[in-house]
N, C-alpha and C positions, 0 to 999 in steps of 0.2 A: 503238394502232398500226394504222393503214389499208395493208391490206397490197394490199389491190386498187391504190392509185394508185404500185407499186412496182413492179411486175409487172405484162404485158400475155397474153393467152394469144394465141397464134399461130396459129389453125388450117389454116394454107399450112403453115407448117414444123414442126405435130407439135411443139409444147413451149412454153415461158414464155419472153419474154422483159424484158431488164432495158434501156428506154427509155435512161438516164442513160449505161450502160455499154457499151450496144448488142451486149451477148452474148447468149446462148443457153443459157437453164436447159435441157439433156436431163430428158424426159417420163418418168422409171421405169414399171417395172410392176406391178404388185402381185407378181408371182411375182418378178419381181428383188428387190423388199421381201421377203417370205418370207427367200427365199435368205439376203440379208444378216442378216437382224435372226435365224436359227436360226443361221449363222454367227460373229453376235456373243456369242451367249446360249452357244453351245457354247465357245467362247474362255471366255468369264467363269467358266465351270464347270471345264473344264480347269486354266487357270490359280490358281483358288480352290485344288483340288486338292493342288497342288505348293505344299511349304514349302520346298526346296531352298536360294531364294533369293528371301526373304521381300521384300527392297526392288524388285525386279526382276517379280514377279509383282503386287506392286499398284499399281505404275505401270504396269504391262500391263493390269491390270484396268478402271484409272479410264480408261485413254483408249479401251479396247473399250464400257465404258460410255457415255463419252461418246458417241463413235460412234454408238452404239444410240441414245441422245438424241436424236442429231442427224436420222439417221435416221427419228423418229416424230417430230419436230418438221417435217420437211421434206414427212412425208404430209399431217402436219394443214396447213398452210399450204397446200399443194395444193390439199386440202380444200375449204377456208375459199375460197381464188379460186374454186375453180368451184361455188362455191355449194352445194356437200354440207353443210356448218357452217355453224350461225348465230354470227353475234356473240356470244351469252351461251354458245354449245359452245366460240369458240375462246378467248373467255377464262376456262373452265373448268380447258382445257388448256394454256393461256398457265399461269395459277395452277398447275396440278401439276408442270410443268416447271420453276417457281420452287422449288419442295419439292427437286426431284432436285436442280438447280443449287449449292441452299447446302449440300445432302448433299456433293456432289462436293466442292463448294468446300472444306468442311470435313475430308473424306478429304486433299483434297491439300494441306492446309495441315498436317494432321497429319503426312504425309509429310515435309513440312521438316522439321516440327521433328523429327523422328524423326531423319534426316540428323545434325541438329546435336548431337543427344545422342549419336549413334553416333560423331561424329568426337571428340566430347568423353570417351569411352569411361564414361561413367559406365552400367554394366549392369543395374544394378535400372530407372531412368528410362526406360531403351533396353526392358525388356522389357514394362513397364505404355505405353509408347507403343507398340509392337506391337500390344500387345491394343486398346486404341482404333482403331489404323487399321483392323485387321479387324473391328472391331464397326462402325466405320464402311462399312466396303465394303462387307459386308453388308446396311446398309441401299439401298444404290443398288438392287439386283436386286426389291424389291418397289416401290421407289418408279417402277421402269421396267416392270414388270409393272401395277402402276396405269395408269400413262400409256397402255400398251397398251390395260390391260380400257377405257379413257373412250373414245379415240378408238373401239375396234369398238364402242361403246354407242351413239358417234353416228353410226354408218353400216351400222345393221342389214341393210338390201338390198346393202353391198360387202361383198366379199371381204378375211376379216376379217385385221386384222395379226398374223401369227403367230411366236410364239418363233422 
């Protein structure tokens, strides 16, 4: 995926923009990345927390996850245009963002079927599907701490992406 012929960088207007769409990607800043990504990380942990209402907190969970995804996916493609990543970094990170993706995928499909069992009241299935989803969400917070620790590996002179 050539992301440079997707994206123009603008240096009149301070940010990316998208030729085909004719908008304007806004330029984050590292500290506004801090901000969000200790913001998301704090969510995930909070909401982990709480069992209150189990279907409610890990659909809270997968899409603060996401977020966060999205979030270090959006620095590294930053990245990668202004020439901070090489091709073989960004598809490094292309690669580990495939790992979290079919994590997630699999948390929220587990979620269905959880749904389905729950309306079908069957409570032995209902409660071994529980346990899968949280072993599954579980998994996302180290596969998004990987993606983290790569991208500051590839940008030891920036200011590093922090929880």
């Amino acid at each position: 995926m050539n992301l440079g012929s997707a994206f123009h960088f603008s240096p009149v207007g301070r940010g990316f923009t998208c030729p085909e769409r004719s908008r304007r990607i806004p330029r984050r800043t590292s500290h506004a990345l801090r901000l969000a990504t200790s913001f998301v990380l704090a969510t995930i942990l909070v909401l982990a927390a709480c069992d209150n209402d189990f279907e409610r907190n890990a659909y809270r969970t997968l899409k603060v996850a996401k977020v966060e995804y999205e979030l270090l996916q959006e620095h590294a493609a930053r990245s990668y245009l202004a020439g901070r990543l090489t091709r073989e970094q960004w598809d490094r990170f292309a690669l580990a963002g495939n790992r979290f993706i079919a994590a997630h995928t699999l948390a929220a499909d587990l979620m269905k079927t959880y749904q389905q069992v729950r309306r079908a009241g069957d409570a032995e299935e209902k409660q071994q599907l529980q346990a899968r989803v949280e072993a599954a969400l579980v998994q996302l917070l180290p596969l998004l701490a990987d993606l983290r620790s790569l991208l500051n590996s590839f940008q030891p002179d920036q200011p590093a992406v922090e929880e």
